[in-house]
Phi, psi and omega in degrees: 000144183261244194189080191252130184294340196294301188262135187311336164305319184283142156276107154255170199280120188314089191215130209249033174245173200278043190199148169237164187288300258284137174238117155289107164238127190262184196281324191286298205203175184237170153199112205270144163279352248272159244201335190238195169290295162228188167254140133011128178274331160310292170291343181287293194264027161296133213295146173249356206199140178317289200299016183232005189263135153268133212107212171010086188266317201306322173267329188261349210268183198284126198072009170313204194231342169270330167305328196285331188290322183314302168298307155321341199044032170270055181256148163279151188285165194210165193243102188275117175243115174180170179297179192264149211086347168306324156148345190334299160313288185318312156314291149333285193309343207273316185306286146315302193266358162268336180250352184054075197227170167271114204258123111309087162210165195218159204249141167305298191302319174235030160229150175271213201254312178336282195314306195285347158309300187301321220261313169278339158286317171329298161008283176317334191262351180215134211269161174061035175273164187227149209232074176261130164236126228258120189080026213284344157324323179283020192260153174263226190256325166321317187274350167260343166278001156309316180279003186297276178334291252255321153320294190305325210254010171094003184308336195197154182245114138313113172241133167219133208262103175201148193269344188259163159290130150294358144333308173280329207272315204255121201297151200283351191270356175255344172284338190278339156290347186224157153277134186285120155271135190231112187261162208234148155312129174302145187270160194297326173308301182276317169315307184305304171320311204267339149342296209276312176301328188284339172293310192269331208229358188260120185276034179229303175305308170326339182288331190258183176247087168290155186219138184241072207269318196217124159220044164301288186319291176343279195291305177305299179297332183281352163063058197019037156262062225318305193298335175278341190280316181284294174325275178350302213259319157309317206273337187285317183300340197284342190284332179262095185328161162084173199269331160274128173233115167275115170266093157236193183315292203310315178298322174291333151315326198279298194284341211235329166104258168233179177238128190303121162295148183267098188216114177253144179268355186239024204234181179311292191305334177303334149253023177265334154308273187326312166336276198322300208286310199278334154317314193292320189293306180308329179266019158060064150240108202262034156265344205261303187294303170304356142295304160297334171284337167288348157282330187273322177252033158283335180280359189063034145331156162274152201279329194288317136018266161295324182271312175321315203284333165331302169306307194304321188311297214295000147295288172270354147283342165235311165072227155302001180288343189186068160007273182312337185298307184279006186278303195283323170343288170319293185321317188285283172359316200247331181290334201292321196297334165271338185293291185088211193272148037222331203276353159322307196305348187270236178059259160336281289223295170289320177325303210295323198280340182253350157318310200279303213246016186271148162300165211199135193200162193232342204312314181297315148330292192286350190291300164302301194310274159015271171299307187302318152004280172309283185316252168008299198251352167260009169086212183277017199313151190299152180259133180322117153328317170280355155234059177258146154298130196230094175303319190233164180293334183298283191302352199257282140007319146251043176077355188303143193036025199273134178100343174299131167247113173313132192253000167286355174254000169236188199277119166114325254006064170237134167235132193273117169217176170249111159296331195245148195298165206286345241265325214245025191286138131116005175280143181263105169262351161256118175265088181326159121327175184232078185218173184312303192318304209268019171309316207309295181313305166301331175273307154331288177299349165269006191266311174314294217272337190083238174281319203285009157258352185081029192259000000 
Protein backbone atom coordinates (compact mmCIF):
# COMPACT_ATOMS: atom_id res chain seq x y z
CA UNK A 1 0.00 0.00 0.00
CA UNK A 2 1.36 3.36 -0.70
CA UNK A 3 1.39 6.47 1.35
CA UNK A 4 -0.13 9.46 -0.52
CA UNK A 5 1.28 12.85 0.17
CA UNK A 6 -1.26 14.79 -2.16
CA UNK A 7 -3.52 15.36 0.40
CA UNK A 8 -2.30 17.24 3.51
CA UNK A 9 -4.68 15.62 5.54
CA UNK A 10 -2.79 12.05 5.16
CA UNK A 11 -0.35 10.38 7.57
CA UNK A 12 1.51 8.00 8.09
CA UNK A 13 1.42 6.16 11.48
CA UNK A 14 4.86 5.67 13.16
CA UNK A 15 4.64 1.77 13.03
CA UNK A 16 7.90 -0.46 13.45
CA UNK A 17 6.21 -4.28 13.25
CA UNK A 18 5.88 -6.98 10.64
CA UNK A 19 2.61 -5.22 8.97
CA UNK A 20 2.59 -1.69 6.86
CA UNK A 21 -0.51 1.07 7.41
CA UNK A 22 -1.83 3.87 6.40
CA UNK A 23 -3.67 6.38 8.59
CA UNK A 24 -5.66 9.18 6.81
CA UNK A 25 -6.13 11.64 9.11
CA UNK A 26 -8.43 13.54 8.77
CA UNK A 27 -10.89 16.50 10.53
CA UNK A 28 -13.25 13.62 11.22
CA UNK A 29 -11.60 10.08 11.80
CA UNK A 30 -8.52 7.97 11.68
CA UNK A 31 -9.02 5.33 9.22
CA UNK A 32 -6.65 2.40 9.27
CA UNK A 33 -5.95 0.45 6.20
CA UNK A 34 -4.25 -2.64 7.20
CA UNK A 35 -2.46 -4.97 5.11
CA UNK A 36 -1.77 -7.88 7.94
CA UNK A 37 -3.65 -9.61 10.59
CA UNK A 38 -3.13 -6.71 13.57
CA UNK A 39 -1.73 -4.05 15.19
CA UNK A 40 0.59 -3.78 18.12
CA UNK A 41 -0.71 -3.64 21.35
CA UNK A 42 1.51 -0.27 21.69
CA UNK A 43 -0.04 1.26 18.73
CA UNK A 44 -3.80 -0.27 19.31
CA UNK A 45 -3.53 1.97 22.62
CA UNK A 46 -1.83 5.05 21.64
CA UNK A 47 -3.01 7.80 23.29
CA UNK A 48 -5.43 10.61 20.97
CA UNK A 49 -5.84 12.96 23.45
CA UNK A 50 -3.33 15.02 26.12
CA UNK A 51 -5.55 13.56 28.77
CA UNK A 52 -4.89 9.65 27.57
CA UNK A 53 -1.47 10.38 27.47
CA UNK A 54 0.76 8.79 30.20
CA UNK A 55 3.17 10.80 32.23
CA UNK A 56 4.80 13.89 31.38
CA UNK A 57 2.26 15.98 34.04
CA UNK A 58 4.99 18.38 33.71
CA UNK A 59 4.38 19.02 30.25
CA UNK A 60 0.70 17.94 29.38
CA UNK A 61 -0.87 18.31 33.04
CA UNK A 62 -3.70 20.70 33.48
CA UNK A 63 -2.16 25.12 33.43
CA UNK A 64 1.04 23.37 31.73
CA UNK A 65 2.74 25.41 29.25
CA UNK A 66 2.21 22.93 26.36
CA UNK A 67 -1.29 22.27 27.30
CA UNK A 68 -1.91 25.82 27.39
CA UNK A 69 -0.67 26.43 23.82
CA UNK A 70 -2.34 23.66 22.59
CA UNK A 71 -6.21 24.65 23.68
CA UNK A 72 -4.90 28.02 22.45
CA UNK A 73 -4.14 26.81 19.14
CA UNK A 74 -0.31 28.33 19.51
CA UNK A 75 2.34 26.09 18.83
CA UNK A 76 5.76 26.97 18.50
CA UNK A 77 8.30 24.90 17.01
CA UNK A 78 9.48 22.85 19.44
CA UNK A 79 12.71 19.72 20.41
CA UNK A 80 10.63 16.85 21.76
CA UNK A 81 13.85 15.26 23.82
CA UNK A 82 13.86 12.21 25.59
CA UNK A 83 14.50 8.45 25.74
CA UNK A 84 12.05 6.05 23.64
CA UNK A 85 8.58 5.79 24.62
CA UNK A 86 7.84 8.28 26.22
CA UNK A 87 5.54 9.76 24.05
CA UNK A 88 7.41 12.07 21.84
CA UNK A 89 5.39 10.70 18.68
CA UNK A 90 2.17 10.69 20.27
CA UNK A 91 2.36 13.87 21.31
CA UNK A 92 3.05 15.29 17.55
CA UNK A 93 0.12 13.13 16.59
CA UNK A 94 -2.03 14.61 19.56
CA UNK A 95 -1.42 17.81 18.19
CA UNK A 96 -2.15 17.64 14.51
CA UNK A 97 -5.58 15.62 15.64
CA UNK A 98 -6.53 18.35 18.37
CA UNK A 99 -5.91 21.30 16.05
CA UNK A 100 -6.89 19.93 13.12
CA UNK A 101 -3.90 21.37 10.94
CA UNK A 102 -2.02 20.17 7.94
CA UNK A 103 -0.05 17.66 9.47
CA UNK A 104 3.58 16.37 7.89
CA UNK A 105 6.14 13.84 8.73
CA UNK A 106 9.06 12.67 7.70
CA UNK A 107 11.87 9.98 9.49
CA UNK A 108 15.42 11.56 9.67
CA UNK A 109 16.64 8.09 9.11
CA UNK A 110 15.34 7.67 5.20
CA UNK A 111 14.45 11.71 4.02
CA UNK A 112 16.67 14.13 2.45
CA UNK A 113 17.00 17.82 2.02
CA UNK A 114 14.64 16.95 -1.15
CA UNK A 115 11.78 15.07 0.81
CA UNK A 116 11.96 18.58 3.43
CA UNK A 117 11.74 21.20 0.41
CA UNK A 118 9.01 19.31 -0.96
CA UNK A 119 7.46 19.33 2.22
CA UNK A 120 7.81 23.40 2.64
CA UNK A 121 6.64 24.11 -0.62
CA UNK A 122 3.50 22.22 0.10
CA UNK A 123 3.37 24.52 3.47
CA UNK A 124 3.25 27.73 1.51
CA UNK A 125 -0.33 26.56 0.15
CA UNK A 126 -1.70 25.79 3.62
CA UNK A 127 -1.17 28.17 6.35
CA UNK A 128 -0.49 26.92 9.67
CA UNK A 129 1.38 23.58 8.82
CA UNK A 130 3.47 21.39 11.05
CA UNK A 131 6.30 19.55 10.10
CA UNK A 132 7.09 16.89 12.20
CA UNK A 133 10.37 14.78 12.17
CA UNK A 134 11.26 11.71 13.87
CA UNK A 135 14.57 11.53 15.03
CA UNK A 136 15.89 14.67 13.72
CA UNK A 137 19.08 14.06 15.21
CA UNK A 138 20.18 12.06 12.24
CA UNK A 139 19.79 14.71 10.06
CA UNK A 140 23.25 16.42 9.24
CA UNK A 141 23.58 20.20 8.95
CA UNK A 142 23.04 20.44 5.82
CA UNK A 143 19.51 18.71 6.11
CA UNK A 144 18.84 21.28 9.00
CA UNK A 145 19.66 23.87 7.81
CA UNK A 146 17.06 23.56 5.12
CA UNK A 147 14.76 24.08 7.61
CA UNK A 148 15.79 27.42 8.61
CA UNK A 149 13.92 29.61 6.41
CA UNK A 150 10.93 27.78 6.33
CA UNK A 151 11.06 28.03 10.59
CA UNK A 152 12.08 31.28 10.96
CA UNK A 153 9.62 32.82 8.62
CA UNK A 154 6.58 30.62 9.85
CA UNK A 155 5.92 28.54 6.55
CA UNK A 156 5.94 25.61 9.06
CA UNK A 157 5.95 24.80 12.93
CA UNK A 158 8.66 21.87 13.70
CA UNK A 159 7.93 19.47 15.88
CA UNK A 160 11.27 17.41 16.06
CA UNK A 161 11.54 14.24 17.98
CA UNK A 162 15.34 13.03 19.47
CA UNK A 163 16.80 10.64 21.99
CA UNK A 164 20.13 12.53 22.02
CA UNK A 165 20.75 16.06 23.37
CA UNK A 166 20.28 18.69 21.31
CA UNK A 167 22.64 20.71 22.59
CA UNK A 168 24.93 18.33 20.75
CA UNK A 169 22.79 17.03 18.17
CA UNK A 170 20.65 20.06 16.44
CA UNK A 171 22.79 22.74 14.81
CA UNK A 172 22.54 26.03 17.39
CA UNK A 173 20.82 28.30 14.74
CA UNK A 174 17.80 26.14 14.22
CA UNK A 175 17.71 25.22 18.04
CA UNK A 176 17.76 28.80 18.95
CA UNK A 177 14.59 28.78 17.02
CA UNK A 178 12.32 26.10 18.40
CA UNK A 179 11.76 25.38 22.73
CA UNK A 180 13.36 22.46 24.02
CA UNK A 181 10.79 20.06 26.10
CA UNK A 182 12.40 17.41 28.10
CA UNK A 183 9.99 14.18 28.39
CA UNK A 184 11.26 12.05 31.56
CA UNK A 185 11.03 8.29 31.85
CA UNK A 186 7.73 6.86 32.80
CA UNK A 187 7.54 6.24 36.66
CA UNK A 188 6.38 3.00 38.22
CA UNK A 189 2.61 4.75 38.89
CA UNK A 190 2.14 5.03 35.13
CA UNK A 191 3.58 1.72 33.70
CA UNK A 192 1.08 0.17 36.17
CA UNK A 193 -1.61 2.54 35.14
CA UNK A 194 -0.97 1.66 30.75
CA UNK A 195 -1.26 -2.18 32.43
CA UNK A 196 -4.16 -1.97 33.77
CA UNK A 197 -5.84 0.18 30.73
CA UNK A 198 -4.24 -2.42 28.44
CA UNK A 199 -5.64 -5.46 30.29
CA UNK A 200 -9.29 -3.51 30.68
CA UNK A 201 -9.76 -1.57 27.77
CA UNK A 202 -7.78 -3.42 24.39
CA UNK A 203 -10.23 -5.24 22.87
CA UNK A 204 -8.29 -8.07 22.12
CA UNK A 205 -6.65 -8.05 25.54
CA UNK A 206 -10.07 -7.50 27.16
CA UNK A 207 -11.15 -11.05 25.83
CA UNK A 208 -9.23 -12.92 28.07
CA UNK A 209 -9.09 -13.00 31.95
CA UNK A 210 -5.51 -11.53 32.49
CA UNK A 211 -4.11 -11.53 36.62
CA UNK A 212 -1.55 -9.02 36.87
CA UNK A 213 0.01 -11.36 40.02
CA UNK A 214 3.78 -9.84 39.97
CA UNK A 215 5.00 -6.89 37.71
CA UNK A 216 8.54 -6.23 38.99
CA UNK A 217 10.07 -8.13 35.71
CA UNK A 218 7.39 -6.39 33.52
CA UNK A 219 8.43 -2.79 34.71
CA UNK A 220 12.20 -3.43 35.00
CA UNK A 221 12.78 -4.59 31.64
CA UNK A 222 10.64 -1.84 29.91
CA UNK A 223 13.18 0.72 31.58
CA UNK A 224 10.25 3.27 31.56
CA UNK A 225 9.23 2.60 28.15
CA UNK A 226 5.68 2.42 27.52
CA UNK A 227 6.02 0.81 23.90
CA UNK A 228 8.28 -1.57 25.32
CA UNK A 229 6.46 -2.52 28.27
CA UNK A 230 2.88 -3.01 25.90
CA UNK A 231 5.31 -5.31 23.16
CA UNK A 232 6.05 -7.09 26.48
CA UNK A 233 3.26 -7.64 28.01
CA UNK A 234 1.51 -8.62 24.35
CA UNK A 235 4.20 -10.94 23.88
CA UNK A 236 3.98 -12.75 27.26
CA UNK A 237 -0.03 -12.87 27.13
CA UNK A 238 0.47 -14.31 23.50
CA UNK A 239 2.69 -16.63 24.73
CA UNK A 240 0.00 -18.56 27.12
CA UNK A 241 -2.40 -20.99 25.66
CA UNK A 242 -6.04 -21.14 26.99
CA UNK A 243 -8.36 -18.07 27.92
CA UNK A 244 -6.62 -17.55 31.69
CA UNK A 245 -3.28 -15.69 32.11
CA UNK A 246 -1.70 -15.77 35.66
CA UNK A 247 1.71 -12.62 35.06
CA UNK A 248 4.43 -13.13 37.09
CA UNK A 249 8.01 -12.71 37.14
CA UNK A 250 9.00 -15.55 36.51
CA UNK A 251 7.07 -16.20 33.40
CA UNK A 252 8.28 -12.68 32.15
CA UNK A 253 11.71 -13.96 32.60
CA UNK A 254 11.13 -16.98 31.24
CA UNK A 255 9.52 -15.55 27.96
CA UNK A 256 11.82 -12.55 27.62
CA UNK A 257 14.87 -14.60 28.24
CA UNK A 258 17.29 -11.81 29.36
CA UNK A 259 16.70 -8.06 29.14
CA UNK A 260 18.40 -6.14 26.48
CA UNK A 261 20.42 -3.40 28.52
CA UNK A 262 19.66 0.28 27.03
CA UNK A 263 22.98 0.94 26.32
CA UNK A 264 23.40 2.98 22.76
CA UNK A 265 27.60 3.46 22.20
CA UNK A 266 27.06 6.26 19.67
CA UNK A 267 24.21 7.89 21.69
CA UNK A 268 23.58 10.09 25.34
CA UNK A 269 23.40 7.09 27.75
CA UNK A 270 26.72 6.02 26.37
CA UNK A 271 28.31 9.24 28.19
CA UNK A 272 25.84 9.44 30.78
CA UNK A 273 27.23 5.89 32.03
CA UNK A 274 31.06 6.66 31.06
CA UNK A 275 30.20 9.94 33.52
CA UNK A 276 28.68 7.76 36.12
CA UNK A 277 31.67 5.38 36.19
CA UNK A 278 34.48 7.94 36.14
CA UNK A 279 32.71 10.34 38.68
CA UNK A 280 32.08 7.17 41.27
CA UNK A 281 36.31 6.14 41.02
CA UNK A 282 36.72 9.92 41.69
CA UNK A 283 34.57 9.96 44.56
CA UNK A 284 36.23 6.67 45.76
CA UNK A 285 33.46 4.38 45.40
CA UNK A 286 34.39 1.32 44.02
CA UNK A 287 31.53 -0.26 44.44
CA UNK A 288 29.24 2.54 42.31
CA UNK A 289 32.26 2.00 39.79
CA UNK A 290 32.30 -1.39 39.19
CA UNK A 291 28.46 -1.48 38.48
CA UNK A 292 29.07 1.25 35.69
CA UNK A 293 31.44 -0.52 34.34
CA UNK A 294 28.83 -3.81 34.33
CA UNK A 295 26.73 -1.59 32.64
CA UNK A 296 29.09 -0.39 30.20
CA UNK A 297 30.12 -4.08 29.31
CA UNK A 298 26.65 -5.78 29.43
CA UNK A 299 26.26 -3.26 26.72
CA UNK A 300 29.66 -4.24 24.46
CA UNK A 301 31.21 -0.84 25.05
CA UNK A 302 34.81 -1.42 23.50
CA UNK A 303 37.29 -2.44 26.25
CA UNK A 304 39.94 -0.07 24.87
CA UNK A 305 37.48 2.57 25.57
CA UNK A 306 37.25 1.82 28.88
CA UNK A 307 40.77 1.36 29.65
CA UNK A 308 41.74 5.03 27.72
CA UNK A 309 39.30 6.62 29.98
CA UNK A 310 41.14 4.44 33.03
CA UNK A 311 44.49 6.02 31.91
CA UNK A 312 43.26 9.49 31.50
CA UNK A 313 41.52 9.20 35.42
CA UNK A 314 44.88 7.92 37.05
CA UNK A 315 46.20 11.07 36.10
CA UNK A 316 44.01 13.38 36.41
CA UNK A 317 42.01 12.50 39.55
CA UNK A 318 45.04 10.88 41.37
CA UNK A 319 48.55 11.59 39.77
CA UNK A 320 50.72 12.07 42.49
CA UNK A 321 48.69 10.94 45.20
CA UNK A 322 49.41 7.79 43.99
CA UNK A 323 51.91 7.10 41.47
CA UNK A 324 51.52 3.21 40.69
CA UNK A 325 47.75 4.16 39.84
CA UNK A 326 48.64 5.32 36.13
CA UNK A 327 51.68 2.48 36.26
CA UNK A 328 48.19 -0.26 36.45
CA UNK A 329 46.12 2.37 34.48
CA UNK A 330 48.64 1.41 31.53
CA UNK A 331 49.12 -2.14 32.41
CA UNK A 332 44.95 -2.43 32.19
CA UNK A 333 45.65 -0.92 28.58
CA UNK A 334 47.64 -2.76 27.37
CA UNK A 335 46.51 -6.07 28.82
CA UNK A 336 42.71 -5.73 27.71
CA UNK A 337 43.97 -5.32 23.89
CA UNK A 338 45.45 -8.50 24.22
CA UNK A 339 42.72 -10.34 26.30
CA UNK A 340 39.55 -8.64 24.67
CA UNK A 341 36.09 -10.14 26.01
CA UNK A 342 34.96 -11.72 28.11
CA UNK A 343 37.82 -12.57 30.62
CA UNK A 344 38.86 -8.36 30.05
CA UNK A 345 36.22 -7.68 32.65
CA UNK A 346 38.02 -9.27 35.40
CA UNK A 347 40.99 -6.79 34.37
CA UNK A 348 39.04 -3.79 33.94
CA UNK A 349 37.29 -4.64 37.20
CA UNK A 350 40.64 -4.69 39.51
CA UNK A 351 41.91 -1.06 37.54
CA UNK A 352 38.52 0.40 38.63
CA UNK A 353 38.30 -0.81 41.69
CA UNK A 354 41.95 0.21 42.98
CA UNK A 355 41.46 3.22 41.09
CA UNK A 356 37.99 3.78 43.04
CA UNK A 357 39.98 3.35 46.48
CA UNK A 358 43.58 4.94 45.69
CA UNK A 359 43.90 8.20 47.37
CA UNK A 360 43.18 11.16 45.17
CA UNK A 361 44.35 14.39 43.67
CA UNK A 362 44.07 16.86 40.57
CA UNK A 363 47.02 19.19 41.55
CA UNK A 364 49.13 17.85 38.17
CA UNK A 365 45.92 18.61 36.36
CA UNK A 366 45.18 21.71 37.57
CA UNK A 367 49.14 22.26 37.19
CA UNK A 368 49.17 21.99 33.24
CA UNK A 369 45.71 24.09 32.77
CA UNK A 370 47.81 26.52 34.93
CA UNK A 371 50.94 26.72 32.79
CA UNK A 372 48.80 26.54 29.70
CA UNK A 373 47.08 29.59 31.29
CA UNK A 374 50.17 31.34 31.36
CA UNK A 375 51.44 30.61 27.82
CA UNK A 376 48.15 32.22 26.60
CA UNK A 377 48.27 35.22 28.25
CA UNK A 378 51.99 36.15 28.26
CA UNK A 379 52.37 34.67 24.87
CA UNK A 380 56.36 32.92 23.74
CA UNK A 381 58.49 34.38 26.22
CA UNK A 382 62.35 34.35 25.92
CA UNK A 383 63.78 31.35 27.45
CA UNK A 384 66.43 32.35 30.42
CA UNK A 385 69.89 32.31 28.61
CA UNK A 386 71.36 30.38 31.18
CA UNK A 387 69.16 27.34 30.00
CA UNK A 388 69.32 27.92 26.50
CA UNK A 389 70.90 24.95 24.79
CA UNK A 390 73.96 26.15 23.15
CA UNK A 391 75.79 23.49 20.13
CA UNK A 392 77.82 26.07 18.37
CA UNK A 393 80.13 28.11 18.99
CA UNK A 394 77.88 31.18 17.62
CA UNK A 395 75.37 30.52 20.41
CA UNK A 396 78.26 30.13 23.28
CA UNK A 397 79.02 33.55 22.11
CA UNK A 398 75.82 34.67 22.78
CA UNK A 399 75.73 33.81 25.62
CA UNK A 400 73.41 30.70 25.62
CA UNK A 401 73.95 28.92 28.42
CA UNK A 402 76.33 30.56 30.32
CA UNK A 403 76.10 30.37 33.90
CA UNK A 404 74.02 27.09 34.23
CA UNK A 405 74.64 25.22 37.24
CA UNK A 406 74.40 21.56 36.68
CA UNK A 407 72.59 20.50 39.82
CA UNK A 408 74.03 17.20 40.22
CA UNK A 409 77.32 19.25 41.43
CA UNK A 410 75.70 20.53 44.35
CA UNK A 411 74.58 19.38 47.84
CA UNK A 412 70.97 17.63 47.76
CA UNK A 413 71.58 17.51 44.26
CA UNK A 414 70.17 21.06 43.78
CA UNK A 415 70.93 24.21 42.70
CA UNK A 416 68.31 27.44 43.49
CA UNK A 417 68.78 29.37 40.03
CA UNK A 418 65.67 30.29 38.01
CA UNK A 419 64.06 28.27 35.49
CA UNK A 420 61.05 30.42 34.53
CA UNK A 421 61.12 33.44 32.23
CA UNK A 422 61.44 36.92 34.37
CA UNK A 423 57.89 38.06 33.34
CA UNK A 424 56.83 34.85 35.56
CA UNK A 425 59.49 34.30 38.08
CA UNK A 426 58.25 33.02 41.41
CA UNK A 427 54.57 31.51 39.92
CA UNK A 428 53.71 28.45 41.65
CA UNK A 429 51.81 26.34 38.93
CA UNK A 430 52.11 23.17 41.01
CA UNK A 431 50.17 22.97 44.43
CA UNK A 432 50.71 19.42 46.08
CA UNK A 433 47.18 17.72 46.88
CA UNK A 434 46.85 17.45 50.39
CA UNK A 435 47.17 13.83 50.88
CA UNK A 436 50.20 11.61 52.26
CA UNK A 437 52.32 11.08 48.87
CA UNK A 438 52.25 14.59 48.04
CA UNK A 439 52.53 16.09 51.74
CA UNK A 440 55.71 13.98 51.50
CA UNK A 441 56.47 16.24 48.11
CA UNK A 442 55.57 19.58 49.59
CA UNK A 443 58.00 19.47 52.26
CA UNK A 444 60.57 18.34 49.96
CA UNK A 445 59.85 21.16 47.82
CA UNK A 446 59.74 23.45 50.35
CA UNK A 447 62.97 22.25 52.32
CA UNK A 448 64.37 23.26 48.40
CA UNK A 449 62.56 26.32 47.33
CA UNK A 450 62.29 28.13 51.05
CA UNK A 451 59.45 30.94 50.54
CA UNK A 452 59.66 31.35 46.93
CA UNK A 453 56.64 28.94 45.63
CA UNK A 454 54.86 29.39 48.83
CA UNK A 455 55.06 25.70 49.69
Amino acid sequence: MGFNLNSHWCNRWNIRDNFKCVLLLSPSAYYLILSSMAIPLAERLRPQTLDELAGQEHLTGTGSILRKAIQQGKIPSMILWGPPGVGKTTIAHIIAHTLQIPFYTLSAISAGVKDVREVIEKAKLQSGSVLFIDEIHRFNKGQQDALLGAVEKGTITLIGATTENPSFEVNSALLSRCLVYVLKPLDEDALKNLLTVAIEKDKELSKRRIRLKETGSLLNISGGDARKLLNLLEIVTDSVPGNEVVITDALVMDIAQKRVTQYDKGGDQHYDIISAFIKSIRGSDPNAAVYWLARMIEGGEDVKFIARRLVILASEDIGNANPNALLLANATFDAVNKIGYPESRIILSQCATYLASSPKSNAAYLAIDAALAAVKQFGDLPVPLHIRNAPTQLMKNLNYGNGYQYAHDYQQNFSEQEYLPTEIQGTAFYNPGKNAREDELRKWLKGLWKEKYGY
